[in-house]
N, C-alpha and C positions, 0 to 999 in steps of 0.2 A: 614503636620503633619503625622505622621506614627503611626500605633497603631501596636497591638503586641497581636497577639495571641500561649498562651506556652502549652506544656505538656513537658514528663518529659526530661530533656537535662543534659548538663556541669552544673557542679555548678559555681556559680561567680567567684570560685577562677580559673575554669580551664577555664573561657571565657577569663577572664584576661589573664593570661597565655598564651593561642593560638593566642590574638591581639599581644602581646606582643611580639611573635616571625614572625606572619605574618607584623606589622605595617610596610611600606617602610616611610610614610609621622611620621619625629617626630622633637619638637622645642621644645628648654629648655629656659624658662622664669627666669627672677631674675629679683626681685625689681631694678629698678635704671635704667636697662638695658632693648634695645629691644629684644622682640624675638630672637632666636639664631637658625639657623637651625642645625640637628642633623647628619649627615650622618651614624652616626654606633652607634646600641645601644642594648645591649644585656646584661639582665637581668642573674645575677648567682646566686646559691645555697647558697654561702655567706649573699645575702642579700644586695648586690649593682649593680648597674646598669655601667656596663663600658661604655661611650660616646664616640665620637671623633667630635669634632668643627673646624673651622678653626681658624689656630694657632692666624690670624691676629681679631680674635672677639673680642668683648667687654668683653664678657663671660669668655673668658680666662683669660684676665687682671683683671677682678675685682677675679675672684677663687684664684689665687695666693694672694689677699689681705685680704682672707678668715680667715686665720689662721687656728689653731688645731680643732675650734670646728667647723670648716664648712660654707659656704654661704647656708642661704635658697633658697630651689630653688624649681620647677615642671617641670616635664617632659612632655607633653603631646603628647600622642600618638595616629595617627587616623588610624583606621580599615576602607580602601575601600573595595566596593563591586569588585570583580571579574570580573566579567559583568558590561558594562554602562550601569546603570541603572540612570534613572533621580534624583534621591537622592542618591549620593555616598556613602556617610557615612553608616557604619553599625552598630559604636560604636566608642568613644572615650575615653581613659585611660589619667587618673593623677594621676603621682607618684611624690610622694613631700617626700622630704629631704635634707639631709645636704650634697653640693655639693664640692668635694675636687680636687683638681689639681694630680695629680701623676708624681712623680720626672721623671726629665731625665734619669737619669739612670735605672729605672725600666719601662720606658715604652714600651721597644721594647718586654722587657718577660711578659710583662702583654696583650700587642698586640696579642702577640706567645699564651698566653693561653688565651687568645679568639678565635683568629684564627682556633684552636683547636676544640672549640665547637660548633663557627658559621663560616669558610670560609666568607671572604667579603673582594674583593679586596680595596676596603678603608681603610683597615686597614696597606697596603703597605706604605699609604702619612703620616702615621706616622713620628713621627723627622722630618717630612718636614713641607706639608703644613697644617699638620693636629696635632691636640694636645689630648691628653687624658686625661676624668676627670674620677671622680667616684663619683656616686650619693647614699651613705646612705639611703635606703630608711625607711621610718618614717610611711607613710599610702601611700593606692592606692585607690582611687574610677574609674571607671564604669560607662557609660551613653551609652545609645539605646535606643531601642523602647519599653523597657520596664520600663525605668525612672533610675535612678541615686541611686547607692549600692555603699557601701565603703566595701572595703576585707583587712581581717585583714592578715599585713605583711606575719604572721607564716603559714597561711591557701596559701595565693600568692605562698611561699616557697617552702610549699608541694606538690603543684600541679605541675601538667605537661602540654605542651602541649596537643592539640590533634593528634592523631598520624597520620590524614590526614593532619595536620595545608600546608605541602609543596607539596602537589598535588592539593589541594583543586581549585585552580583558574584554570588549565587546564583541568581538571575533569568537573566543572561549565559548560565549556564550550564546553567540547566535547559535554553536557550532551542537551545542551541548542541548539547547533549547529546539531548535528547529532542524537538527538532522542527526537525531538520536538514532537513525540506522547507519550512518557513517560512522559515529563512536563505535557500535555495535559489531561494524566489517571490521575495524582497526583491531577492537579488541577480537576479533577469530582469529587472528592475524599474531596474538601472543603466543611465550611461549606456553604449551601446555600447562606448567605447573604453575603458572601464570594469572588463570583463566577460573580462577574461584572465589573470585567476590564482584565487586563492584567497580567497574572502570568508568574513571572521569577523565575529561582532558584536562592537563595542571598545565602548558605552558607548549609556548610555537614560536619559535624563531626561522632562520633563514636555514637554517641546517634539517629541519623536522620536527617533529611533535615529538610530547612528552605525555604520557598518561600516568594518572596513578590509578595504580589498585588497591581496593578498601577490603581486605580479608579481614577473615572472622579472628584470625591472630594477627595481624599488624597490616603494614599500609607497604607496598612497593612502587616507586618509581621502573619508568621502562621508559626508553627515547627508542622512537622507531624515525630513522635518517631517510632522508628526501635520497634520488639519485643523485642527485646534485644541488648543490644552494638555490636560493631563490631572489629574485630580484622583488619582483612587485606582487599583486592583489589575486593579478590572473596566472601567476606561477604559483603562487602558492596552492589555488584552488585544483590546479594541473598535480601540482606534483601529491597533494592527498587522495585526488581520487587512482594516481597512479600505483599509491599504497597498499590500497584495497584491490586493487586489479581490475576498476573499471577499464571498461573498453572502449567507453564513449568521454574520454581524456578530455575531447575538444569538440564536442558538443556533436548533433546532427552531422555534422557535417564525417565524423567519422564512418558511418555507416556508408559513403558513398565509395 
């Protein structure tokens, strides 16, 4: 069990959003049918979700017997940790709507305008091995360690990523790998009861860092908030070592 200690971060709509572009693991469920696995799924400003399945699925068969108004369906999408850490999971997203097949003849331009937004060589087995749906979406909820939120579509919409969402796992790991005494300041830095097992960095966006800790009885999250957001590479390295109470924020050039 993981407990979850916050201040201030993303709002639900924009955690959403960052799983949503980070998720590699995602399966689309429908009544009747099993699990389906996803290979390509990216979320538009439209309001639907483009998929790609294999052509030879269940899922595909039964969406073409869908009709105009759609097959019910969920998407669920899982957010792993970065780092192995003994509890992968960092959060899981369901987006539920009405799920539609997209013609032959439109799918290689609707491929091309994905392609566009998100690159994924899976979108090449298009017209082959692979088929495109599109998921209407209707509601989305949210599950962590801080317990289960539903986000309303229009709020999902407007939000954006976070603008580390595609550094964030090799950043994790330099962070974790080559400055194991900065994990080390961050966690002196918890609170006391805090401070009795193992701290890892689980996740870094524009608002602050996230660690978990691995106790002997369960595993806690903790978000320690920047002063203020951050924009780019060289704020964010500012605003961690601000964290810890470094003095030399801004290199050499502090001491003068």
């Amino acid at each position: 069990m993981t407990a979850a200690t916050s201040t201030q971060g993303p709002s639900t709509a924009e955690r959403v959003r960052s799983a949503c572009a980070r998720a590699e693991q995602a399966v689309l469920a429908i009544d009747g049918s099993d699990p389906v696995e996803v290979s390509v799924h990216h979320l538009r400003a439209c309001g639907d979700v483009v998929l790609t399945v294999r052509t030879d699925s269940v899922a595909t068969a039964l969406t073409w017997q869908a009709g105009r108004a759609g097959l019910p369906a969920v998407l669920e999408l899982t957010d792993l940790t970065p780092l192995s850490l003994r509890e992968p999971v960092r959060s899981l997203v369901w987006l539920r709507g009405a799920l539609h097949p997209v013609p032959a003849e439109a799918s290689r331009a609707l491929a091309a305008a994905v392609a566009d937004e998100r690159p994924d060589p899976a979108l090449l087995d298009v017209g082959h091995t692979t088929t495109l749906l599109r998921l209407i979406l209707d509601s989305a909820v949210v599950a962590d360690s801080h317990g289960a939120e539903p986000v309303p579509v229009d709020a999902l919409l407007a939000a954006r990523p976070d603008p580390f969402w595609e550094i964030e796992g090799p950043w994790l790991e330099h962070l974790e790998s080559d400055h194991g005494e900065l994990v080390d300041q961050l966690a002196g830095r918890l609170p006391r009861a805090l401070r009795t097992g193992r701290v890892r960095p689980l996740g870094i966006d524009r608002y602050g860092i996230r660690l978990r800790v691995e106790g002997e009885t369960g595993d806690s999250d903790v978000r320690m908030a920047f002063a203020a957001p951050v924009a780019d590479a060289a704020e964010l390295s500012r605003a961690l070592r601000l964290l810890v109470g470094c003095p030399f924020v801004n290199g050499l050039r502090a001491q003068r």
